[in-house]
C-alpha positions in Angstrom: 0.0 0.0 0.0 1.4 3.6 -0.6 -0.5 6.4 0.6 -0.4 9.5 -0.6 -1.6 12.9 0.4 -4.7 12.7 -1.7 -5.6 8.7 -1.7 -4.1 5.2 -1.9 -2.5 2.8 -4.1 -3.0 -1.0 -3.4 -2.4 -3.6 -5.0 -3.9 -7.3 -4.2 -2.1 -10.4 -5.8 -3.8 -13.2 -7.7 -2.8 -15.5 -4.8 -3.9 -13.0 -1.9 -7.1 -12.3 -4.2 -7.6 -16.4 -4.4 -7.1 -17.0 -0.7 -10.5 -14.6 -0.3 -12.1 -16.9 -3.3 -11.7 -13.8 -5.8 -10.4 -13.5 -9.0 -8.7 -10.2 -10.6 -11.0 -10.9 -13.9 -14.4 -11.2 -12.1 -13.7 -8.8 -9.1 -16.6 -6.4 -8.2 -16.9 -3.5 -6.9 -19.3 -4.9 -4.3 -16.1 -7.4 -3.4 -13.4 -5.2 -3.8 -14.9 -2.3 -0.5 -14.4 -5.4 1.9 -11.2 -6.0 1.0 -9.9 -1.8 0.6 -11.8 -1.0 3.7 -9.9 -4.1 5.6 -6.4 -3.1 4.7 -7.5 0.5 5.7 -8.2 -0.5 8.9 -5.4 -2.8 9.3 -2.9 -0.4 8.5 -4.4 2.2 10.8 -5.6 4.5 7.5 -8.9 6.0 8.6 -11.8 5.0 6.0 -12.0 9.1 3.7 -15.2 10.2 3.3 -16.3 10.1 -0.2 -13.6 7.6 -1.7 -13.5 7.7 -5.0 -12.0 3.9 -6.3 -10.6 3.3 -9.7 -9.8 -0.3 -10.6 -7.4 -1.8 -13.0 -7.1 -6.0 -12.9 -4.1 -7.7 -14.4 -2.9 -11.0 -15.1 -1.3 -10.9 -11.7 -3.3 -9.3 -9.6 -5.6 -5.8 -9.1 -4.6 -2.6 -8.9 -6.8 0.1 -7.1 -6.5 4.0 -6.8 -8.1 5.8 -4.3 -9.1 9.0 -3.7 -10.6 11.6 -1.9 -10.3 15.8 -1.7 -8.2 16.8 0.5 -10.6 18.9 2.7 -12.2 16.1 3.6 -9.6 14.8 5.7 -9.0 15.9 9.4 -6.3 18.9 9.5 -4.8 16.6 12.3 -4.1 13.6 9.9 -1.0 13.2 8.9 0.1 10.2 5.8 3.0 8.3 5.1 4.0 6.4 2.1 4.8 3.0 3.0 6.4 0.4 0.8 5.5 -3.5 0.8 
């Protein structure tokens, strides 16, 4: 995951996708929130208001891109990039 001042990047594997019975070809967007919110959570990232989520599945796993502006974050949250 890499956070930046505006959104996320994450990317899910095929084989972490597969452990949660999901594919990268037949991944919905009704799926994919579980799974984003999760690794939110888990990584101590509050859940932005009004996430904006753009999706791009490859042979080896799924990208996602989110965003949100950057008023709607708290003025006392502060984001690091973080490499995995």
């Amino acid at each position: 995951m890499n956070i930046f001042s505006q959104g996320a990047a994450l990317f899910f594997t095929r084989k972490e996708l597969a452990a949660a019975h999901l594919t990268p070809e037949t991944l919905t967007e009704h799926e994919a929130l579980p799974l984003i919110f999760h690794t939110l959570r888990q990584a101590g990232h509050p859940i932005p208001p009004r996430l904006e989520i753009r999706c791009f599945p490859e042979p080896h796993g799924v990208l996602f891109f989110l965003r949100t502006r950057m008023e709607d974050l708290p003025s006392d949250c502060y984001l690091s990039v973080t490499f995995s």
